[in-house]
FISE-25005 format. One record per atom (N, C-alpha, C, O, CB): residue in three letters; x negated, y, z. Coordinates in steps of 0.2 Angstrom, whole numbers, plus 5000, padded with zeros to 4 digits. Glycine has a CB too. Layout:
// residues N
ALAXYZ...
END
This chain:
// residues 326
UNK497151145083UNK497051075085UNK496251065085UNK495951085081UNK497351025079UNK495951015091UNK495151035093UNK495150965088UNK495550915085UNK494751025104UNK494450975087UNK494050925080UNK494350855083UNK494750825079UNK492950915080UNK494250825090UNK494350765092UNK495050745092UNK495250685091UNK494150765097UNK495450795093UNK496250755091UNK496450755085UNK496850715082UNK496950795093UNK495950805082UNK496050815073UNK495750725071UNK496050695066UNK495450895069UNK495350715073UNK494950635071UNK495350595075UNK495350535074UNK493950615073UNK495550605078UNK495950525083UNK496750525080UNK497050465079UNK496150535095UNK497150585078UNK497750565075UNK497450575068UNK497750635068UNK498550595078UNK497150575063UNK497050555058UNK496850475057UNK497150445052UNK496650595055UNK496350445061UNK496350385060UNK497050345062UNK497250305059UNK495750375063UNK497250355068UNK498150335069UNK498650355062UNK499150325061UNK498650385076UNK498450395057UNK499050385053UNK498550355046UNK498850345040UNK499450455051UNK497950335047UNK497450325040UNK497650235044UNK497550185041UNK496450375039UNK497750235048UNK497950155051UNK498450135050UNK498450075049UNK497950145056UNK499150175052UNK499950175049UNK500050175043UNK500450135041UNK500350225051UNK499750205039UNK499650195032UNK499450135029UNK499750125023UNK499250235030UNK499150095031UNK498550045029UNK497950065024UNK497850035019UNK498849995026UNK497650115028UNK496850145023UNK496350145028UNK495850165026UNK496850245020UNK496450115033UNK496050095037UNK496150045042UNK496750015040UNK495850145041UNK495850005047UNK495949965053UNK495649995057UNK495050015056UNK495849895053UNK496050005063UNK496050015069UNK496049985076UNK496449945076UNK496350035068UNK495749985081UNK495849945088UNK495749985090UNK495550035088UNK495649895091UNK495849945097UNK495749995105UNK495449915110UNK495549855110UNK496950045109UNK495149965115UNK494649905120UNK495149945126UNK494949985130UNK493549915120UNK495549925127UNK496249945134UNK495449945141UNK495249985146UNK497249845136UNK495349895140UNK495049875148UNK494249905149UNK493749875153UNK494949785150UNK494149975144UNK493349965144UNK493250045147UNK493650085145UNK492849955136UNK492950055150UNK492850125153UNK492350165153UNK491850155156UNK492750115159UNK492350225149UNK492850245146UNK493350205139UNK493050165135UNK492650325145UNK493950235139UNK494150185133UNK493750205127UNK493450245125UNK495050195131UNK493850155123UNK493550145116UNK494050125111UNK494350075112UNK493050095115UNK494150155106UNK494350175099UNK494050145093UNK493750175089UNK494250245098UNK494050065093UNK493550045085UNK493850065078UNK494450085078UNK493449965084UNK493550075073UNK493850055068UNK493350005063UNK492749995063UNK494150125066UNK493650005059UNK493249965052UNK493150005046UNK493750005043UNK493649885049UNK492750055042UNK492650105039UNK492750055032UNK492350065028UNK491850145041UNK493050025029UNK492849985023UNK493849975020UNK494249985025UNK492249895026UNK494049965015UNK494649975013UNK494749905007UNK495149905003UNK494650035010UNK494249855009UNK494149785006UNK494549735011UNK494049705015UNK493249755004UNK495149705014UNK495349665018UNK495749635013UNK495949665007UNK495749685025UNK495849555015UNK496549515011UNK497149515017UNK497049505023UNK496449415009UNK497749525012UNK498449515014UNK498649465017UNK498049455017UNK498749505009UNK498849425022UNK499049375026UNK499649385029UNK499949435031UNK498549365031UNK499649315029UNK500449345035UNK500549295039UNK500349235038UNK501449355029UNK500749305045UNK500949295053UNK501349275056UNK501849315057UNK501049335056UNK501549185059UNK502049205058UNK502149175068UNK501549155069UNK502549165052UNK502649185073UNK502849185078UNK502349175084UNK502149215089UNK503349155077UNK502049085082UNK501449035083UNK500949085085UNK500549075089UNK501348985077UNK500849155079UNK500149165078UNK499649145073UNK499049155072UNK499849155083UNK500049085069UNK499649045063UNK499849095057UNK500349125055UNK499848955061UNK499049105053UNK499049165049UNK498749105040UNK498549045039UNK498249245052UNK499049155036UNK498849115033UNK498849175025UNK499149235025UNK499449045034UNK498349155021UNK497949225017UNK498649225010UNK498849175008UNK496949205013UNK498649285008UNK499249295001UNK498849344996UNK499049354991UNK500149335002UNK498449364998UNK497849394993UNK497249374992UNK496949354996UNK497849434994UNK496949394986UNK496249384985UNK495749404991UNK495849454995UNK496049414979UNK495249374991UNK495049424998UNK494749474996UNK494749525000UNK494449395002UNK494549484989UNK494149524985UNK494649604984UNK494449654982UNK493849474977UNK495349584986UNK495749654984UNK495849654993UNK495849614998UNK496649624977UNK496049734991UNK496449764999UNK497049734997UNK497149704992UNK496649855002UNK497449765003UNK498149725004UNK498549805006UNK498949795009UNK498249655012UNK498449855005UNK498549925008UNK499549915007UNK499949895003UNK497950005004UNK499449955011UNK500549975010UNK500949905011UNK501549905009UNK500850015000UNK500649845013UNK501149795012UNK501749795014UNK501949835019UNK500849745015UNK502149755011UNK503049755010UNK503249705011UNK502949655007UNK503349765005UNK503949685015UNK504349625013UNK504849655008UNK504949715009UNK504849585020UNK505149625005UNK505849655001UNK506349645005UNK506449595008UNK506049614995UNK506749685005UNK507349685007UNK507849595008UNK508249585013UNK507549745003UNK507749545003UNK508049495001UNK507449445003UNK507549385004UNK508349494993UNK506849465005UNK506149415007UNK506149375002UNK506349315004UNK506149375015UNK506049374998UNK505849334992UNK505349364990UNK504949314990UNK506449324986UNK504849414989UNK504549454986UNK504049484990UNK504249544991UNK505049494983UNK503549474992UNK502849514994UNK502849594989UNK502849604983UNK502049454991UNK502749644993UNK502149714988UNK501749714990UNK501649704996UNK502349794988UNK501149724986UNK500649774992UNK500149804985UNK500249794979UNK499949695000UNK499649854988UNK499549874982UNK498749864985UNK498549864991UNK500049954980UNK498249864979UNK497649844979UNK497249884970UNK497249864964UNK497649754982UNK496949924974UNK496649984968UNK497250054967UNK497350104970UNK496549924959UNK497450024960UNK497850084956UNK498350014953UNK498550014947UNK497150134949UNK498449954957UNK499049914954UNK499549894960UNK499349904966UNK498749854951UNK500149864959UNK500549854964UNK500649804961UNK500949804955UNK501049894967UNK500549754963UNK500649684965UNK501349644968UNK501749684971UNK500049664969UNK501449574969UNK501949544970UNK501849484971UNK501649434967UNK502349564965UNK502049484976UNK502049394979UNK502549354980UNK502949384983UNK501849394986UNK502749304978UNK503249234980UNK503249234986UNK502649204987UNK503049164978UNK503449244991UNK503449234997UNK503649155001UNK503649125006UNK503849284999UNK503649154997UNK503849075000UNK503249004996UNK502948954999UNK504849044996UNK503249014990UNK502748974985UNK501949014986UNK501348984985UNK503048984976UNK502049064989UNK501249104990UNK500949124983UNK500349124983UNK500649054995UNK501249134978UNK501049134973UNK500949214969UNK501349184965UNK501449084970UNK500849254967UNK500749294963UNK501449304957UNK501649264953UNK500049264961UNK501749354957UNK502049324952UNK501949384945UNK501949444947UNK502949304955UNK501849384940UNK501649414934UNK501749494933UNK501549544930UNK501849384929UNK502249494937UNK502349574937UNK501949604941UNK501749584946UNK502949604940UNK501849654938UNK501449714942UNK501549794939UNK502049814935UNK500649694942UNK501149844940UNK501349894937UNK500949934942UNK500949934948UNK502149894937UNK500349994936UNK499750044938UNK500250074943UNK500950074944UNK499350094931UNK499850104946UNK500250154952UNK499750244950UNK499950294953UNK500050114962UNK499350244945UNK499050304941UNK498550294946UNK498450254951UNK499350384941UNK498050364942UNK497450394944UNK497550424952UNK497150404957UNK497150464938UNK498050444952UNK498150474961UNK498450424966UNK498550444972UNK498650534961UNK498750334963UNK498750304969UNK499550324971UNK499950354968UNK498150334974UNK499550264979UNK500150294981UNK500050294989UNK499450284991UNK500750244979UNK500450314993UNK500250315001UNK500750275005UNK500750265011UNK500250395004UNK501250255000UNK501850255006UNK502350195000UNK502250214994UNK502450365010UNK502550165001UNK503150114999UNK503750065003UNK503850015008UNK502650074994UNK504050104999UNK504850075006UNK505350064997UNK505350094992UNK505350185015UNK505549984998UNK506049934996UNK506649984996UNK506650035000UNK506149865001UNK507149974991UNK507649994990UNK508149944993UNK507849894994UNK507750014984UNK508749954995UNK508949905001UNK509449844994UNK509849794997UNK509649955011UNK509349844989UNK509649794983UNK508949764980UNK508949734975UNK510149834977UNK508449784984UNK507649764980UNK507649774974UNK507149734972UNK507449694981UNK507949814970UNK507949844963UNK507349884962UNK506949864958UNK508649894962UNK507249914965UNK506649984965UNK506350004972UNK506649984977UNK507050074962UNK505750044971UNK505350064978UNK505150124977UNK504950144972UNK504750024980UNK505250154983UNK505250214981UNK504350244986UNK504250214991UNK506050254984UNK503950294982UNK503550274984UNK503150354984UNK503450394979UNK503350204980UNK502650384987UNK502550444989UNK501550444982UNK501250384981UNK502550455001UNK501450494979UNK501050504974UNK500750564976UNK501050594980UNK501250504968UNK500150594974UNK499750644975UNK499650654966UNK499150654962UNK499150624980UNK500450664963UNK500250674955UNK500150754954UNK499750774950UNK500950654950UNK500550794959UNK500550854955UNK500250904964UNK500550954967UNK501550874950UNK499650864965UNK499150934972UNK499650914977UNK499250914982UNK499351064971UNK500250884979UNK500250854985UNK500850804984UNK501150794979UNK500350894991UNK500750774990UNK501250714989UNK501950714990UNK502350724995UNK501150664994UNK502050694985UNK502950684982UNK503050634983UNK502750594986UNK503250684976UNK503850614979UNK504350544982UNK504450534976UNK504550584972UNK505250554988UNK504350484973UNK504550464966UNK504850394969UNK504750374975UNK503850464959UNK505050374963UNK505650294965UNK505450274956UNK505350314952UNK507050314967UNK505350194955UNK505250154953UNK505450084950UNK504950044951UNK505150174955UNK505750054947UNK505949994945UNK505449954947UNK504849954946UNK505949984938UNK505749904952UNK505349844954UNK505049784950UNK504649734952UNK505649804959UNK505349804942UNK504949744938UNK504549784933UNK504249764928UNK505349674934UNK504649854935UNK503949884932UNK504449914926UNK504149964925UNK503249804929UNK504949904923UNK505449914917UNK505550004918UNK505550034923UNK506349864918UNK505550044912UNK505750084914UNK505150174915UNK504550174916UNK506150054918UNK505450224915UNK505150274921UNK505150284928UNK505550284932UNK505450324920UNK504550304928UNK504550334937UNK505050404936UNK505050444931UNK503450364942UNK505550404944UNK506050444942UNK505650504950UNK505550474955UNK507050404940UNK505550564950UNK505150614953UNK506050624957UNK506550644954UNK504750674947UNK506050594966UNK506550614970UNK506550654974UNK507050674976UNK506750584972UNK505950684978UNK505950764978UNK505150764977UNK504850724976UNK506250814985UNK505050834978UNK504350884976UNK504350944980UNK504750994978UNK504350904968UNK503850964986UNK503851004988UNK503051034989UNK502751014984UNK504350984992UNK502751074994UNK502451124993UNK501851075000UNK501251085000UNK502851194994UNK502351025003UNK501950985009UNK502050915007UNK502550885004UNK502351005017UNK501150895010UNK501250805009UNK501950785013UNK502250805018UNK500550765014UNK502150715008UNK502650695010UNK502450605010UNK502050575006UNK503250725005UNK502750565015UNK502650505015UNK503350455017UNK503450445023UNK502150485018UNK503650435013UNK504250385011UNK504350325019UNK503850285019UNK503950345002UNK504550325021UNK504750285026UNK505150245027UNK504850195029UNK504850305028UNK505750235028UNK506350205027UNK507050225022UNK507250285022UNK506550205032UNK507350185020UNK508050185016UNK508650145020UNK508650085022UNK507850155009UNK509150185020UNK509850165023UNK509850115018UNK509650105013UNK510350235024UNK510450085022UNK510549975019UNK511250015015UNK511349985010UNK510949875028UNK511550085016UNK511850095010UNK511850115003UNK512250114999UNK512050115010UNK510950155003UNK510850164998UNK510750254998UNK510550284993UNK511450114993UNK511050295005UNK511350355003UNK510550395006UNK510450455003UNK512150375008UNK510250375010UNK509650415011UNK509050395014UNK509050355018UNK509750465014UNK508550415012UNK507850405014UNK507450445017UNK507350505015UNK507450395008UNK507250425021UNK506950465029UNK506250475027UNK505950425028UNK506850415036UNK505950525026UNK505050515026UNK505050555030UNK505450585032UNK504550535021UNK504150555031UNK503950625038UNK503250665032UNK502750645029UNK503450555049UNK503450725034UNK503250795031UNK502550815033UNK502450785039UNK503650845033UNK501950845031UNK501450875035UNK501650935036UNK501950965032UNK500750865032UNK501550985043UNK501551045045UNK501151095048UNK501051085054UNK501951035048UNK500851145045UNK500051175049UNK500551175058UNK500251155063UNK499651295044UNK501051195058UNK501251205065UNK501751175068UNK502051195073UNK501251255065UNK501851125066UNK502151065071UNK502050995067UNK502450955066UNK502951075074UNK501450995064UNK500950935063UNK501550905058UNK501750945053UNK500750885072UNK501750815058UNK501950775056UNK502850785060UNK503050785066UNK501550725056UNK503150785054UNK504150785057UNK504150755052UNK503850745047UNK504750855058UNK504850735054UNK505150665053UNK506050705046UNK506450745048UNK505550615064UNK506050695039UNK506550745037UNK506950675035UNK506750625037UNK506350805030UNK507550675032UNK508050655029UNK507950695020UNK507850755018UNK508750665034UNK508150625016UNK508250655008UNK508950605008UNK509050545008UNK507450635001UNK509450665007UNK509950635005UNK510150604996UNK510150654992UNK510450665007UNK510150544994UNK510050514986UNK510850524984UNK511150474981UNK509650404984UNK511050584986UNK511950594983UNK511950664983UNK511550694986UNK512750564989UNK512550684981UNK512650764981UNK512050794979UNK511650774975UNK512850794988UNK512150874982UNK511450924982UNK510650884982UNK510050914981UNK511450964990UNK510850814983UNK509950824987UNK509550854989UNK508950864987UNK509450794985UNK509750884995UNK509350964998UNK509350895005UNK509850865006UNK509851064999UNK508650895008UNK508350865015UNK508450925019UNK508550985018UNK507650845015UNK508250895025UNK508550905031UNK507950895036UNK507750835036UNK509150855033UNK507550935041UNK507350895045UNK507650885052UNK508050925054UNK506750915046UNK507350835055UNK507850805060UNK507450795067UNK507650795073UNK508150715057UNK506750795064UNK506250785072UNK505750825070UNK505550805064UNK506050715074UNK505550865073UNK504750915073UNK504750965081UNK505250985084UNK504750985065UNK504350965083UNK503750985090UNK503350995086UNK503150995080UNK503550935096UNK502951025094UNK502251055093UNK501750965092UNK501150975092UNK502051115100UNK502050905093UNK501750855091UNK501950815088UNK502550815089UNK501550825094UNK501650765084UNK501450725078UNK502150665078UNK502050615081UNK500650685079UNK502950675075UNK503150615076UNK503150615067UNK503150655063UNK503750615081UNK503250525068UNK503250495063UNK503350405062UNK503550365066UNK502650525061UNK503150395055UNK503250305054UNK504050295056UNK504250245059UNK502850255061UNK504450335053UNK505250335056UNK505450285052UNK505250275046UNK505750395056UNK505950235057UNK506450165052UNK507050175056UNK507150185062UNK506050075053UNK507650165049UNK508150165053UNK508350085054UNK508050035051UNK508650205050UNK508750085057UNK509050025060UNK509649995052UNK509850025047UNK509550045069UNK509649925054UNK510149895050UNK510649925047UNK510749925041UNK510449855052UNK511149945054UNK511649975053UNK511750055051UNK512350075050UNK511849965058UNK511050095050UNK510750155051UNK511150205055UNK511150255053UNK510550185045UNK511550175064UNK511350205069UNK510950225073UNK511150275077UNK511450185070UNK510350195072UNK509950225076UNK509250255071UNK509350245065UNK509750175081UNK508750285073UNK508150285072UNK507750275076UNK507850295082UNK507950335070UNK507250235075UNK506550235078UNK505950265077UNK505850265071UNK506350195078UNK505450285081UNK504950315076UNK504350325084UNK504350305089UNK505250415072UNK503850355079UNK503050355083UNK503150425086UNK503350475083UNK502150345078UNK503050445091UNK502650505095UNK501950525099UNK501650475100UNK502950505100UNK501750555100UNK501350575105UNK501350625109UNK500850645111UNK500850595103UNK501850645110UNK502050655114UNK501950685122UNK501950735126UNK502150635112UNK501850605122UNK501550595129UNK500850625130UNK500750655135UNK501450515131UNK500350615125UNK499850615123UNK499550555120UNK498950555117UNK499550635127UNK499950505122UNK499950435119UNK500150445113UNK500350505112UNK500250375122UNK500350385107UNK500750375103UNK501150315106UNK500950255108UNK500450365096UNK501950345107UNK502450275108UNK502950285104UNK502950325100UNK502750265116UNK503350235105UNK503750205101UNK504550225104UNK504750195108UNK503650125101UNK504950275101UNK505650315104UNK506250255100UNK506150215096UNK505750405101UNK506850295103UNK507350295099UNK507850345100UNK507950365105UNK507650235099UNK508350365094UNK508650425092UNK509250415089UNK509250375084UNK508250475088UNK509850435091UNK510450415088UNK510250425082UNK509650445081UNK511150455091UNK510850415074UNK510750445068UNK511350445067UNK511850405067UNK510150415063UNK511350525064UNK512050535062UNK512050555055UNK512650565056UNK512350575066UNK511950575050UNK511650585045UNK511950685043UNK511650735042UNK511750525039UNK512850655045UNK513350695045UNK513350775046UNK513650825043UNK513650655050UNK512750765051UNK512750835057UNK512150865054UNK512050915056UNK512650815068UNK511650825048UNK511150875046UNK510550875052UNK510350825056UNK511550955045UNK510350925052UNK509750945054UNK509850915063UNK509350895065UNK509651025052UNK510450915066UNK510650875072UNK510650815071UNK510850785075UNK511350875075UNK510450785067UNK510550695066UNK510350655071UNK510650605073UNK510050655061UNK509950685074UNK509350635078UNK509650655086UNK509550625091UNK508150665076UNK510050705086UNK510150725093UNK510650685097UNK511050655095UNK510250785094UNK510650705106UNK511250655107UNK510950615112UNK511350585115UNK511550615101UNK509950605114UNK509750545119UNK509250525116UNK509150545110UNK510350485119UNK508750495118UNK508250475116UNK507950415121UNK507950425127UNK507750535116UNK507650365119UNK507450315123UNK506750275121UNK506650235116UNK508050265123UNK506250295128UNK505550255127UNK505850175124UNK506250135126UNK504950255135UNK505450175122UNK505450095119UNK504850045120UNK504949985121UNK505450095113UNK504150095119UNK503450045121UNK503350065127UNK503650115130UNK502850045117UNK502850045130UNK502550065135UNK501750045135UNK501549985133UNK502850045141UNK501450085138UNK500650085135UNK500550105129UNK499950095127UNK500350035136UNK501150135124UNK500750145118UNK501150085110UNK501150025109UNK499950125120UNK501350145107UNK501550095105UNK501650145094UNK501750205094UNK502350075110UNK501550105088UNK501450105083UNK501950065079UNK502250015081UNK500950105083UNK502050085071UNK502350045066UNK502850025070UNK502749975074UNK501849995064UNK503550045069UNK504050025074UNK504349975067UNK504249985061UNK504650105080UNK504849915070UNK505249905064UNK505449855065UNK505249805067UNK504849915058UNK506349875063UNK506849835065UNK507049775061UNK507149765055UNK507349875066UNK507349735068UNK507849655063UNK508149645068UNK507949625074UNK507449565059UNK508749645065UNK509349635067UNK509349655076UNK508949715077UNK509649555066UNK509449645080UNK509349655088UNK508749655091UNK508849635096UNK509649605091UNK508249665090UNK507449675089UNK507049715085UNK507049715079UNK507249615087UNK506749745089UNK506249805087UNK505549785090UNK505349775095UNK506449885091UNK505349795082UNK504549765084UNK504149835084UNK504449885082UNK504149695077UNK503549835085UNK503049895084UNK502149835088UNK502149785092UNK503449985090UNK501849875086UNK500949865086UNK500949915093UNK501449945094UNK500349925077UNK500549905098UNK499949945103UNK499549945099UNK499449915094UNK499749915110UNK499049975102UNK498350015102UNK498049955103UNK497549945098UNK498150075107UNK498049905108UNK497749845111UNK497549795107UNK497149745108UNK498049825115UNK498149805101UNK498349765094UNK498649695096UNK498549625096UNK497549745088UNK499049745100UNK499649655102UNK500249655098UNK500649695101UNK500049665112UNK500449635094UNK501049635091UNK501649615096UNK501649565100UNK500949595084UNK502049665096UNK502649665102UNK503349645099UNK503549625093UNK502649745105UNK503649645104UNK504449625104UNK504949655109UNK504849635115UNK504549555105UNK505349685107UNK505749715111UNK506749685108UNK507049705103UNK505549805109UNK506949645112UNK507549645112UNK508049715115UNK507949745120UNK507649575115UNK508649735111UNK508949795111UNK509749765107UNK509949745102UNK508549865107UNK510049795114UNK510649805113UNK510949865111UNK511049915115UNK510949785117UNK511249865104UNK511149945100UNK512049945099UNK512149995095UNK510549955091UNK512549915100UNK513449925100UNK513549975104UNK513850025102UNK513949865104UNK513349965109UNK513650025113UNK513050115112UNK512950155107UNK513649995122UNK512950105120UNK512350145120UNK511950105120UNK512050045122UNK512250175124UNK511250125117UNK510650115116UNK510350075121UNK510050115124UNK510250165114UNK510150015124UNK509849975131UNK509349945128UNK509549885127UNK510249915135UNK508649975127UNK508149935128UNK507649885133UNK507349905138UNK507949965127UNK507749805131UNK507449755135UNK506549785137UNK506249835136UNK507549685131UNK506449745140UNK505749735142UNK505149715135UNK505349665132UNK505849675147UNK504549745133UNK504149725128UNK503949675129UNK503649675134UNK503649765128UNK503849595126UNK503449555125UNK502949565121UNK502949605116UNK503649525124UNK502449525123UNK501949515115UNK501949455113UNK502049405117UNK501149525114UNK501849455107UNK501949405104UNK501449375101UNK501449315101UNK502449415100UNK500949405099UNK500249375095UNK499749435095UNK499949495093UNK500249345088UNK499049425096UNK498549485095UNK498349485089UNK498149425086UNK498049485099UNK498249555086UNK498549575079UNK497449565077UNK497049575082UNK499149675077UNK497249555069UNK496649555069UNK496549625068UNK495849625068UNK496349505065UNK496649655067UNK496649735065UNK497349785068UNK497949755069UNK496549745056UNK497349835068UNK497849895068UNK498049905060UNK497649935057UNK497549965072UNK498549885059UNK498749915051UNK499449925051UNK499849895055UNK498449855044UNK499549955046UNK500349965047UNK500649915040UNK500749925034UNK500650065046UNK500749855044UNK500949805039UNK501749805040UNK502049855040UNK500549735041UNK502349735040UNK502849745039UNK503149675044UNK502849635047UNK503049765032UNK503649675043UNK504149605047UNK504749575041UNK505249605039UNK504749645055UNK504549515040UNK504949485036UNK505749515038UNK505849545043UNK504749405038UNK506249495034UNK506849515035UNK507049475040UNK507049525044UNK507249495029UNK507149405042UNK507149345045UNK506849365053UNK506849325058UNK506649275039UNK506349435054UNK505949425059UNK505649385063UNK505449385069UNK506249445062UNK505349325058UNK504849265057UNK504249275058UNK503949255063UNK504749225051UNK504049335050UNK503549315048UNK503049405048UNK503349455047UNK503749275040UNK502549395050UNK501949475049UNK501549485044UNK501049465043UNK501349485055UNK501949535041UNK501249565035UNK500549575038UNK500749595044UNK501449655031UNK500049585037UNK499449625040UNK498749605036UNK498649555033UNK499349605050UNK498449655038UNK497549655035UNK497149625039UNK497049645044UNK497049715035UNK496949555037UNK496349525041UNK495849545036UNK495949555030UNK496449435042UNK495049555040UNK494349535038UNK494049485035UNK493549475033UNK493949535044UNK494549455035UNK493949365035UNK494049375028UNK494449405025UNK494349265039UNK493449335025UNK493549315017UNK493049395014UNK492849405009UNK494549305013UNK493049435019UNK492649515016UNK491849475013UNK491449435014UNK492449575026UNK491949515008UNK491249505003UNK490549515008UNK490149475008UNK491249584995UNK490649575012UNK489949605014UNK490449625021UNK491049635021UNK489549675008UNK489849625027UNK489949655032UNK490249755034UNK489949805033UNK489349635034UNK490749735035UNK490849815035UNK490849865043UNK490949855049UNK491649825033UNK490549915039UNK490449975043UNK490949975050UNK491549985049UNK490450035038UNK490649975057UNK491149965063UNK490950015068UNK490350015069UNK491249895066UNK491350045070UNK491350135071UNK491750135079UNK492350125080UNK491850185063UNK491350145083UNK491850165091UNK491750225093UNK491250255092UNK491550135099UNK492350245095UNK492350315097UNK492350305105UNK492450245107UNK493050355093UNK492250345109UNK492250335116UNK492650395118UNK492750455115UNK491550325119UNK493150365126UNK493550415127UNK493950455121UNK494050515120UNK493150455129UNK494150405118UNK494650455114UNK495250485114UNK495450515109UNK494750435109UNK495750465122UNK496150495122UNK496350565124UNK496850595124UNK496450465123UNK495550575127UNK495650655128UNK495950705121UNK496450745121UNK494950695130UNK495650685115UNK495750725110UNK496750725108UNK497050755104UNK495050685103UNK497150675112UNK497650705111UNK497950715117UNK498550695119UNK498050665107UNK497550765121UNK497750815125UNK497950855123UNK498150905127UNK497550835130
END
């Protein structure tokens, strides 16, 4: 991998992550790639209108933000703590709970909002540990392996949890951890390029997830079958963004995902039969690229705004950056 694709898809997953913010200047010639170098944004959330409105200190990040599965309940984690919001009263509410000296990278809701299961750099790389949501209890270690791992979605039954893997030779893939039987994972998607950010659907029929495929990062979709193992994902595949597309993520008949352009989009899909994806709307321009979340209700947008920042932060263009994912 040449240095430049190496720096353009690390900042796309240090952006999907929420450890950075990201944009893109679509109309400037050659394109341009900003980002903001600084990890101090407040929490805010979004709702249809485009009217934003702040749920954290400005003084804390907002990184890994979450709806709960039930939307009663904000996560987001800021420092070495995971915090918890009223989503409705906007209030803070007293639970919380250290996340250690190593942090976390990834947190995905259990689908009874009981526990969160959440990826750690405890023991030289990143694992899947799961968690009590009021803090009660042990962190319980759900696998451990030899490659970074980051937690992504959980089936609404409870039976398995999708993360995507690091690989020296086919980059980022997308595995299944089944939470029954053996628990021996599965991978379901890997090439010689970077897929990832996988969510399953409601019904966990489908999967969605990011590619580059193209040389862009867009937004697919993939049967899911869990059944067939390492075949899950096969069976058809269907673009879903166009021009580019990130952070995919579903409610009910609607798949949302981020562009590069930081348009927050909308894709209506009819998923009963075969898979038929509508036409992209946008819906509001996002103040940063961050991999924030979507209320249950498909109302309301997690995301990192600037404003309320202590000190001016460091703001960084790359030019021509999509050669580097040739």
């Amino acid at each position: 991998m040449s240095a430049l694709r190496l720096a353009v898809v690390t900042l796309i997953a240090l952006a999907a992550a929420g450890s950075t913010s990201v944009g893109a200047a679509p109309s400037a010639s050659p394109p341009l790639l900003t980002f903001v170098a600084d990890d101090h944004f407040g929490l805010c959330a979004t709702d249809l209108e485009g009217h934003t409105f702040r749920l954290s200190d400005p003084r804390q990040s907002g990184a890994l933000a979450s709806w709960s599965p039930d939307g009663i309940l904000l996560s987001y984690v800021s420092g070495k703590n995971l915090y918890f919001v009223d989503a409705e009263a906007r209030v803070h509410r007293t639970q919380s709970w250290q996340t250690g000296n190593s942090g976390v990278s990834s947190l995905v809701w259990s689908p009874d909002a009981k526990s969160l299961a959440f990826s750690s750099n405890r023991k030289g790389h990143l694992d899947i540990y799961q968690k009590n949501a009021d803090g009660s209890g042990e962190e319980s270690l759900l696998w451990e392996s030899d490659e970074d791992k980051n937690a992504r979605s959980w089936s609404t039954d409870g039976r398995f949890l999708v993360y995507q893997a690091q690989n020296e030779k086919t980059l980022s893939d997308v595995w299944v951890l089944p939470l029954h039987g053996e628990r021996k994972p599965f991978r379901i998607l890997a090439s010689e390029r970077n897929e990832g950010l996988a969510v399953l659907s409601h019904d966990s029929r489908w999967i969605a997830y990011a590619s580059d495929e193209s040389g862009t990062p867009e937004v697919y979709v993939r049967p899911f079958s869990p059944e067939k193992g390492a075949e899950a994902a096969s069976g058809g595949k269907w673009l879903v963004s166009k021009g580019g597309g990130l952070n995919p993520a579903w409610r009910g008949n609607q798949l949302f995902y981020n562009t590069l352009a930081l348009q927050q989009m909308v894709v209506d899909v009819n998923a009963d039969g075969t898979f038929q994806p509508g036409v992209p709307r946008p819906l509001f321009l996002m103040p940063l690229l961050t991999r924030g979340d979507v209320s249950p209700d498909g109302k309301r947008f997690l995301q990192i705004s600037p404003e309320g920042s202590n000190a001016p932060s460091p703001f960084i263009v790359v030019s021509n950056w999509q050669a580097g994912l040739k």
